[in-house]
C-alpha positions as CSV (number, residue, x, y, z in Angstrom):
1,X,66.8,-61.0,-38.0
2,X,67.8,-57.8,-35.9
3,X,68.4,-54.7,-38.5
4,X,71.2,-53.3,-38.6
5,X,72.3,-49.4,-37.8
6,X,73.0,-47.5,-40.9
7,X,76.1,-45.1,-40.5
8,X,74.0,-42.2,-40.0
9,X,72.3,-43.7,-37.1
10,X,75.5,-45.0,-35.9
11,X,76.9,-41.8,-36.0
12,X,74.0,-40.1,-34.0
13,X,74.1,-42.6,-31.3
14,X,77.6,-41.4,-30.8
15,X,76.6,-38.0,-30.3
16,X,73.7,-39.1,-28.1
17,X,76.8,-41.2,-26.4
18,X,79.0,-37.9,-25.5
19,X,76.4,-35.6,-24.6
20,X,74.7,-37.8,-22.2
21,X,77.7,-39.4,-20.4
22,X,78.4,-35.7,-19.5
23,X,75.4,-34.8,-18.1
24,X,75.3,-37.2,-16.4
25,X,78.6,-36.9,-14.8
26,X,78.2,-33.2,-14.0
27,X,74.9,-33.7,-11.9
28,X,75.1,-33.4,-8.1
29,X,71.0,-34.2,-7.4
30,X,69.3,-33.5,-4.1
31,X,70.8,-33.3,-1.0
32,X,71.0,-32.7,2.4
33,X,73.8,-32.7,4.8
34,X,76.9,-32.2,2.4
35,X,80.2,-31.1,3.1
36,X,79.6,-27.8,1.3
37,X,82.5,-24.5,1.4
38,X,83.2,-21.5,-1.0
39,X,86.4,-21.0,-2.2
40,X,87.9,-19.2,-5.5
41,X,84.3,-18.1,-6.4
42,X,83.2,-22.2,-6.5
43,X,80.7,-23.2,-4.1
44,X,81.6,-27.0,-3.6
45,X,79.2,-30.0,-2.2
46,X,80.8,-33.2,-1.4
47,X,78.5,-35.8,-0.1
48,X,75.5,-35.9,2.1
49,X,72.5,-37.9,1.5
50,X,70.5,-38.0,-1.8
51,X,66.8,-39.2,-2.0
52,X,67.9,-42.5,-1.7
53,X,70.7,-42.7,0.3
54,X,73.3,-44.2,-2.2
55,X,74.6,-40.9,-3.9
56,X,76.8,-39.4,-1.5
57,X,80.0,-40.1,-3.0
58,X,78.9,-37.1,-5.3
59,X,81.8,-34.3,-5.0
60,X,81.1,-31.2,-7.6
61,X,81.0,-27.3,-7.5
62,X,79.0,-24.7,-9.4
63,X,81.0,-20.8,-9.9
64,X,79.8,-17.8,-8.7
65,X,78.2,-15.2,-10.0
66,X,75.2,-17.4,-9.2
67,X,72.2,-16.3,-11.6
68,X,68.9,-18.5,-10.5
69,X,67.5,-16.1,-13.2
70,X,68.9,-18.5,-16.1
71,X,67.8,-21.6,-14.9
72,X,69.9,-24.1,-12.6
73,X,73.3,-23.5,-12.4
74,X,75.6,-25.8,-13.8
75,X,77.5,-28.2,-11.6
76,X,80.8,-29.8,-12.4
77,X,82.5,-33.4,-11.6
78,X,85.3,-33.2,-8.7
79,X,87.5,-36.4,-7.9
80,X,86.3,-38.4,-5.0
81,X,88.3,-40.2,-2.7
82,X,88.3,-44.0,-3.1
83,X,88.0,-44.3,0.6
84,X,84.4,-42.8,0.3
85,X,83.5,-45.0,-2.4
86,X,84.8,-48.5,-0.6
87,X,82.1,-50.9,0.6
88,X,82.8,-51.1,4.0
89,X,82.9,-47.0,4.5
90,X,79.4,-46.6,2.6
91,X,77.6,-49.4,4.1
92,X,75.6,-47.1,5.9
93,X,74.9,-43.7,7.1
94,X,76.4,-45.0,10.5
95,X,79.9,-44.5,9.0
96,X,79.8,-42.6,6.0
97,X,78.9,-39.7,7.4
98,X,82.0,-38.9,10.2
99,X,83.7,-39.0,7.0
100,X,82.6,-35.5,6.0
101,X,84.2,-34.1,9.4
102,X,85.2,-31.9,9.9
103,X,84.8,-30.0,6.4
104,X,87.3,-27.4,6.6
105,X,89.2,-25.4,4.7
106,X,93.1,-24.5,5.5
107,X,94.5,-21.4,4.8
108,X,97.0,-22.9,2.1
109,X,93.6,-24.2,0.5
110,X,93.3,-27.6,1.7
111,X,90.4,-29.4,2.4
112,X,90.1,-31.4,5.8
113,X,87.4,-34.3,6.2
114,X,87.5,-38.0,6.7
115,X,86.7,-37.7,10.5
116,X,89.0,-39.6,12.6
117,X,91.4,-40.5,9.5
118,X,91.6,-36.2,9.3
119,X,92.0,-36.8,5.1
120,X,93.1,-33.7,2.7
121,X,92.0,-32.6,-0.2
122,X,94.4,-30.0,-2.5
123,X,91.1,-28.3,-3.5
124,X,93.1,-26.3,-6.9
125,X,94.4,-29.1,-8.2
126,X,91.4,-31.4,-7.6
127,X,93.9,-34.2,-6.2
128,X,93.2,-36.1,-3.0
129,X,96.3,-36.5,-0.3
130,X,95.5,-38.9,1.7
131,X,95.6,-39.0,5.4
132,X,97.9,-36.0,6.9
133,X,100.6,-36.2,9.6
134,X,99.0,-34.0,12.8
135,X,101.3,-33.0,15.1
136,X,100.8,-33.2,18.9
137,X,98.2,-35.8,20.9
138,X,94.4,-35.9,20.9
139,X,91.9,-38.4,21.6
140,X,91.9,-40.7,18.2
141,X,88.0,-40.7,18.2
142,X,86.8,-37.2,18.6
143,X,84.1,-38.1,16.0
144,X,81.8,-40.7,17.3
145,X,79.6,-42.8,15.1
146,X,76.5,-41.9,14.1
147,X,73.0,-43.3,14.0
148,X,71.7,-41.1,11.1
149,X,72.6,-38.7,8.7
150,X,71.3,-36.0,11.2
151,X,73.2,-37.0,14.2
152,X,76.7,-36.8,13.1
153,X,77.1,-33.1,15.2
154,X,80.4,-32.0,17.2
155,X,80.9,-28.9,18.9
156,X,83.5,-27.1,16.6
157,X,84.5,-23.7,14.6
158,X,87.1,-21.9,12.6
159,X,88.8,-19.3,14.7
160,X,91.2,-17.6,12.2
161,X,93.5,-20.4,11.2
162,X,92.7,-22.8,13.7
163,X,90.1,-25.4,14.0
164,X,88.4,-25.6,17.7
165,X,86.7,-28.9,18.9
166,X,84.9,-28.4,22.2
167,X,84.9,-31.6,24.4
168,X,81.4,-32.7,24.0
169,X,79.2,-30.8,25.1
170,X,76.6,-33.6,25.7
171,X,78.5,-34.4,28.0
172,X,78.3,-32.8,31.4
173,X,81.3,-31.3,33.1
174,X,83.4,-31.5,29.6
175,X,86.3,-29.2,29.9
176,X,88.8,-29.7,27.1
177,X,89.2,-28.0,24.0
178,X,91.3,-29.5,21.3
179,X,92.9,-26.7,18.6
180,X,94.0,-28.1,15.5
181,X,96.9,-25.1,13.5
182,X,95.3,-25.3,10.3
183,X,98.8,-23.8,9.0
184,X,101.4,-26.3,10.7
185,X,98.5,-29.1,11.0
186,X,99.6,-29.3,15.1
187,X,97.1,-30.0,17.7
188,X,97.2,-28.1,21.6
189,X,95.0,-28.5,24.4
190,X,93.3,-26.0,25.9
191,X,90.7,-25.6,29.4
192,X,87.2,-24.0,29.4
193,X,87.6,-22.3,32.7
194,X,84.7,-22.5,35.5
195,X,83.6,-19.6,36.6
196,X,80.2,-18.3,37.9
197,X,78.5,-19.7,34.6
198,X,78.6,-22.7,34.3
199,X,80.0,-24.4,30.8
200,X,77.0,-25.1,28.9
201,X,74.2,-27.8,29.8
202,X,74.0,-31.3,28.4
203,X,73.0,-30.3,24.5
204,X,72.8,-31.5,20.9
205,X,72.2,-29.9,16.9
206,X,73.6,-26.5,18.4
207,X,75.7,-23.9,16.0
208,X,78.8,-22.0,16.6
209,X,80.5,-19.1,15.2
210,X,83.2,-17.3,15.6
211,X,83.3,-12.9,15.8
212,X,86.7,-11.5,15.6
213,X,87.4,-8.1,17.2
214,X,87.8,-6.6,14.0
215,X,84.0,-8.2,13.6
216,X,82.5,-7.1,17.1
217,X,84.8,-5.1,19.5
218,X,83.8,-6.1,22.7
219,X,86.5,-9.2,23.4
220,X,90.6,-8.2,23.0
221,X,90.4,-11.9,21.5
222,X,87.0,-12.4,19.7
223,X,84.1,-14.1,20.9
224,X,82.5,-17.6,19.9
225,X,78.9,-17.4,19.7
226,X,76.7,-20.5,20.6
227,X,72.6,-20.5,19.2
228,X,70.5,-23.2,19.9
229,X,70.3,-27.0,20.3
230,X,68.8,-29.9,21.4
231,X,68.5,-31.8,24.9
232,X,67.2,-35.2,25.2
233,X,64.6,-35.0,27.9
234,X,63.5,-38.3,27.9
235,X,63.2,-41.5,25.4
236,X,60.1,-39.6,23.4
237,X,60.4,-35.6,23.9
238,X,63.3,-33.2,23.1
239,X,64.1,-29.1,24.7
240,X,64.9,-27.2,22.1
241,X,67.4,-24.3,23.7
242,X,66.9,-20.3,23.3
243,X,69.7,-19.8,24.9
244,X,72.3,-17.6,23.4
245,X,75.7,-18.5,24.7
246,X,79.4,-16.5,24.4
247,X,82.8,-18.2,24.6
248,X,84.9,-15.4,25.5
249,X,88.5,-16.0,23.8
250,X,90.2,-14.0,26.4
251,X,89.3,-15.1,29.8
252,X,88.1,-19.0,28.0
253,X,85.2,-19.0,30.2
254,X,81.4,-18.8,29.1
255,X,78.6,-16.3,29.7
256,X,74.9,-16.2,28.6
257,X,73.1,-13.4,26.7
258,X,70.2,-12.0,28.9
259,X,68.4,-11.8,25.6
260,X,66.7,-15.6,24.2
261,X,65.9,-16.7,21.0
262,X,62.1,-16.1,20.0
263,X,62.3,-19.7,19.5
264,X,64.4,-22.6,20.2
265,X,66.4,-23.8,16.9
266,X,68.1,-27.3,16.3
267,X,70.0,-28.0,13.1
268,X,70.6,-24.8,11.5
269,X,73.3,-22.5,10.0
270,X,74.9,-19.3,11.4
271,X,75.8,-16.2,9.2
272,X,77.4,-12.9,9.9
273,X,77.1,-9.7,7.9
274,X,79.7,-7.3,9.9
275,X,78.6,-4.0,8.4
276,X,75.3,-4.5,9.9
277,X,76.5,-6.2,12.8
278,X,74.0,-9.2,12.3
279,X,74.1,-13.0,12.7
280,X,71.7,-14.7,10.9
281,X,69.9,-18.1,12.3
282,X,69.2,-20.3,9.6
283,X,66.2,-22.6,10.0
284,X,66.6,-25.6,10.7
285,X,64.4,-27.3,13.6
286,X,62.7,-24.3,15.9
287,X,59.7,-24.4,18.6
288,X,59.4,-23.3,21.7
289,X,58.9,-25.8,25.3
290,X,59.1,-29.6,25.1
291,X,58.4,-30.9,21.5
292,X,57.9,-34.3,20.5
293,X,60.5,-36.2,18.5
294,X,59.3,-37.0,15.7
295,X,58.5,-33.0,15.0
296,X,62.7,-32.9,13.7
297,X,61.2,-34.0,10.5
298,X,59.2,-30.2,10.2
299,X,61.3,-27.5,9.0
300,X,61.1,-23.9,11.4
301,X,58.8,-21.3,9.2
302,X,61.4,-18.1,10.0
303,X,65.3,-17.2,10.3
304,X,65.7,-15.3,13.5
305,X,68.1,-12.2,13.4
306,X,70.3,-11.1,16.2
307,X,71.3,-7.6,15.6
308,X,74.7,-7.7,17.8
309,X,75.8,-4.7,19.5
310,X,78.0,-3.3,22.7
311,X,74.7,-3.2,25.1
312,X,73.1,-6.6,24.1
313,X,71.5,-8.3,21.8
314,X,67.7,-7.6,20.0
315,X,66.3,-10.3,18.0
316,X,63.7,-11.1,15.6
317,X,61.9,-13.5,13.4
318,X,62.7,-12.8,9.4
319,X,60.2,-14.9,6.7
320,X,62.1,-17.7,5.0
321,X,61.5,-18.2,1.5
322,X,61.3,-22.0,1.5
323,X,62.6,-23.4,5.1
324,X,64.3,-26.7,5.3
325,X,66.4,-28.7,7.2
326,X,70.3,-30.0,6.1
327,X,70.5,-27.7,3.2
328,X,73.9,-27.5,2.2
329,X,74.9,-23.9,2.8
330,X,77.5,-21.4,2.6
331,X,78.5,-18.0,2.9
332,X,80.0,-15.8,-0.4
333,X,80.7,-12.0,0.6
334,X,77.5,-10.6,2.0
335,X,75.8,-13.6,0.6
336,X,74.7,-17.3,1.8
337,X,73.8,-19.9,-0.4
338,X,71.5,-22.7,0.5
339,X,71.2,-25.7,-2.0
340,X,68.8,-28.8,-1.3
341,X,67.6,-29.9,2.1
342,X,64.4,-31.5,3.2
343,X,61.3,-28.9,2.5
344,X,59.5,-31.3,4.9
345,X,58.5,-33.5,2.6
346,X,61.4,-34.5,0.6
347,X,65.6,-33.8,-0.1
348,X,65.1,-31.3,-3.8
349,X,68.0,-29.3,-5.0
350,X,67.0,-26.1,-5.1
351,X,69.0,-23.1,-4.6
352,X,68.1,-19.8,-2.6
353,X,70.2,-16.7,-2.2
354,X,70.0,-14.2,1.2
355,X,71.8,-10.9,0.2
356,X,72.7,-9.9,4.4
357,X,73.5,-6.3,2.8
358,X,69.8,-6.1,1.6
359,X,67.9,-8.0,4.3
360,X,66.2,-9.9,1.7
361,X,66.0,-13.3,-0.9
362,X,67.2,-12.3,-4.2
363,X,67.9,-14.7,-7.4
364,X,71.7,-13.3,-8.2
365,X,74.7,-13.9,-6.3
366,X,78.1,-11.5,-7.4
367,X,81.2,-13.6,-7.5
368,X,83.7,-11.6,-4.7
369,X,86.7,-9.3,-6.2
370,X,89.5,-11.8,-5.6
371,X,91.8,-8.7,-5.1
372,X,90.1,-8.4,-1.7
373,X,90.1,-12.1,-0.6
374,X,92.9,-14.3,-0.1
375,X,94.1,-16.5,-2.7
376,X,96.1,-19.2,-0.6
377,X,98.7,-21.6,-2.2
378,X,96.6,-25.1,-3.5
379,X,99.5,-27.2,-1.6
380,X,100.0,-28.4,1.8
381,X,103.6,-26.6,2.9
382,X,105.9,-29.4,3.9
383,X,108.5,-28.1,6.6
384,X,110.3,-29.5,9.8
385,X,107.9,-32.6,10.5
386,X,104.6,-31.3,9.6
387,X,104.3,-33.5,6.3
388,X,101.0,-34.6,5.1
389,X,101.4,-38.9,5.3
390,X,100.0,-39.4,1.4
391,X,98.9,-43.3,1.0
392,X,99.3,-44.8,-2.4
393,X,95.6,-45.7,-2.1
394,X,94.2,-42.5,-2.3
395,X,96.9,-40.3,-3.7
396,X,98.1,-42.2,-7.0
397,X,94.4,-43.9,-7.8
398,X,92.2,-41.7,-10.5
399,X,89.1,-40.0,-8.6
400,X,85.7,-40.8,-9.9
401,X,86.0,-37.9,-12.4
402,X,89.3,-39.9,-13.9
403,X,87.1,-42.9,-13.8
404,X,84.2,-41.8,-15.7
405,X,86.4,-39.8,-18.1
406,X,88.1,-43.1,-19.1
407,X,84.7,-45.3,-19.0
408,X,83.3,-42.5,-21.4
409,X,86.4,-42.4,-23.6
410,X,86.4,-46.4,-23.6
411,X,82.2,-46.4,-24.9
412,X,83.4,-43.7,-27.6
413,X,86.1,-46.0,-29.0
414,X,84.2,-48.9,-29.1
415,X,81.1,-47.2,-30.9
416,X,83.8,-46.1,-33.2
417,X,85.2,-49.4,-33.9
418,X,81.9,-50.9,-34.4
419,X,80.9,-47.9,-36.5
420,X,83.9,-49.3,-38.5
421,X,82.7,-52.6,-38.9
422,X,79.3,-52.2,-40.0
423,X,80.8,-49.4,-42.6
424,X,83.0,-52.3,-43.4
425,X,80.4,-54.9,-44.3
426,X,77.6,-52.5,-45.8
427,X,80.1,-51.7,-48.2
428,X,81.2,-54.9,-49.0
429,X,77.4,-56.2,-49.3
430,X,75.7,-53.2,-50.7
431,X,76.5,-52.1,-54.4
432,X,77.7,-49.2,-55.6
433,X,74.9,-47.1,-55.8
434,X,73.7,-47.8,-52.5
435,X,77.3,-47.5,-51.4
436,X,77.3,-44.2,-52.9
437,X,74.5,-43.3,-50.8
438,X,75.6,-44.3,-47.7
439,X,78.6,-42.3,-48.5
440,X,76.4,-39.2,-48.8
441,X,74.2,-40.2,-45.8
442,X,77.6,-40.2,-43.9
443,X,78.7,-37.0,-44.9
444,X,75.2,-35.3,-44.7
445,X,75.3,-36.4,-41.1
446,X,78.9,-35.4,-40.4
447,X,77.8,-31.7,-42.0
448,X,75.1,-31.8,-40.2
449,X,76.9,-32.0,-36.7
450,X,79.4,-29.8,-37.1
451,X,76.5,-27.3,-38.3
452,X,74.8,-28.3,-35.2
453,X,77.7,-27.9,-33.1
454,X,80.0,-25.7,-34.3
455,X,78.0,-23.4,-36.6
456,X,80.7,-21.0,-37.3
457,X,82.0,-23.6,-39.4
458,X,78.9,-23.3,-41.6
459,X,79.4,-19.5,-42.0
460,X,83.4,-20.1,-43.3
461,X,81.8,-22.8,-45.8
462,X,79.5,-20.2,-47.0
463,X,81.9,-17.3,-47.7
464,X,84.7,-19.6,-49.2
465,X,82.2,-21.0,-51.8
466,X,81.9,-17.0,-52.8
């Protein structure tokens, strides 16, 4: 015959219950390739693929100031789209990850991804929107699928309030350039122009970056920088690029630095520090000729530093303290974050911190004065036909940190309820000495938490029994 729990058991389960439903709720795991933006002091992952390629539906965010100091930081549950979570979206990498596309954040603080169904996300009030209403006509597929988590690239970047999607430039003699008005959510269509340089050769993995005048005064309208890549050179071998390209915003045309890259560089991250006038090339993939392709799997072994100024460019190689590839990154003030990535052996979550105003790795990362930064509204502004389309699906269905709040609260109620019954019957079967002892077993226990838990409540006891 099983025995049964005694109240004081019971009740510790319980507590066993709570606290381990939320840890486990609150932890994000390694990761690689995640949607991953700062904004209000948060530094947010949503997605990307976790040792074994089933957790990406993970959306959570850890606040800055970031002190590695202490331990982990400590990462908290956001709401995830259904439409992530479906079976037919998460099947495979093949379609789940277009859906982190373009990962953008609007002025009025909304979150764009869901590749080709361009999905928003109010990131203050944690509430998905469903797919928006863009104004204006683009191709419907300017995310093609992918055949890895790795491969899912497009040529794109934030210029002030406006997203820019360069016609692929994997494609030879690609001209367009689609601009999506993060503010009104309209699309134009603009032309690279042709001019002695040629747009930019057949590539892949490449980064972009925009420098406003007020970054780098050397364009009336800013300059979009270009590091690295990838071209297929045959069915077995890859060219990694050293080329620096800039996409001048005044005359749309490009030109090349005369200055290279120590190394070629696939699959990295771009950071600016303007005092210093630096962009920072995040490893990533980097060698030098023809590599073979199966050497994408080895992280670089240095950042490489272009120190940016009117006459040209200098660069230099910079030691990395632990290189890796897909590391979800971001920048905070003079600060990027990287957390996870593949080390070259395997997707951890660890966290390192580059301080651009020190040149250096350091384990603390200020959160920014938010009297200095812009604090946008946390809705999408409806006005004249630029309304965000919200589906019933997506916008009136709990997100998966409704669901497991109600699953948790459901187990806690039913633990209670049995608690109840066996309290019940032990009373009913035991007599009443015993009875009075499971009474005081119950109480002890109850005393016992909320000394455990609360243990200014202990203190209070103390000085009123005086």
């Amino acid at each position: 015959m099983a025995t049964s729990l005694t109240p004081k058991e019971l009740l510790d389960f319980v507590v066993f219950m709570v606290l381990g439903a939320t840890l486990v709720a609150a932890d994000l795991g390694p990761r690689q390739y995640g949607c991953t933006f700062v904004y209000n002091n948060r530094f947010h992952v949503l997605g990307g693929e976790g040792v074994n390629s089933t957790t990406y539906d993970v959306f959570a965010y850890t606040e800055f100031p970031l002190d590695l100091t202490k331990g982990p930081p400590t990462w908290h549950p956001l709401s995830v789209n259904q439409t992530f979570l479906s079976s037919s979206r998460n099947s495979s990498a093949t379609v789940i990850q277009p859906y982190l596309n373009p990962c953008v954040v609007s002025p009025n603080g909304t979150l764009i991804v869901g590749g080709n169904d361009w999905i928003g996300y109010d990131i203050s009030k944690d509430r998905w929107l469903g797919p928006l209403n863009l104004v204006g006509n683009v191709s419907s597929r300017l995310y093609p699928s992918c055949i890895d988590w790795d491969s899912c690239w497009k040529p794109m970047v934030q210029v002030n309030d406006s997203l820019w999607i360069f016609q692929g430039l994997n494609t030879p003699g690609a001209t367009n350039i689609y601009i999506l008005n993060l503010t009104t959510f309209t699309w134009t269509t603009r032309q690279q122009h042709i001019t002695n340089t040629s747009i930019p050769s057949a590539m892949n993995f490449t980064a972009l970056y925009y420098l406003s005048p007020a970054d780098l005064a050397i364009s009336a309208n800013g300059m979009i920088f270009m590091v690295g890549g990838v071209t297929q050179v045959n069915a077995t071998n890859s060219q990694y690029n050293q080329i620096i390209w800039m996409f001048d915003l005044q005359s749309y045309s490009w030109v090349s630095s005369p200055t290279k890259l120590p190394t070629g560089v696939s699959r990295h991250h771009l950071f600016y520090h303007s005092p210093s006038n630096k962009l920072y090339v995040y490893p990533g993939v980097s060698g030098t000729g023809t590599l073979l392709k199966n050497s994408s799997t080895i992280p670089a072994k240095n950042m490489q530093v272009l120190s940016i100024t009117h006459t040209g460019i200098n660069a230099s190689l910079l030691p990395a303290t632990s290189t890796r590839i897909g590391g979800c990154a971001a920048q905070e003030g003079s600060m990027f974050v990287i957390y996870g990535g593949n080390n070259g052996t395997t997707i951890d979550d660890k966290f390192f911190i580059f301080d651009m105003a020190e040149a250096q790795w350091t384990l603390k990362a200020p959160a920014v004065n938010q009297s200095n930064t812009s604090t946008p509204s946390s809705t999408v502004t409806s006005s004249g036909s630029v309304t965000p389309s919200i589906l019933s699906s997506t916008n009136t269905e709990g997100g998966i940190s409704d669901i497991a709040g109600n699953i948790i609260g459901g187990v806690i109620l039913a633990v209670f309820v049995l608690l109840g019954v066996i309290v019940h019957y032990t009373r009913k079967r035991n007599p009443p000495e015993d009875q009075k002892s499971d009474s005081a077993s119950v109480s002890d226990s109850a005393t016992m938490y909320v000394n455990a838990t609360q243990p200014w409540a202990a203190d209070q006891a103390s000085d009123n029994s005086q």
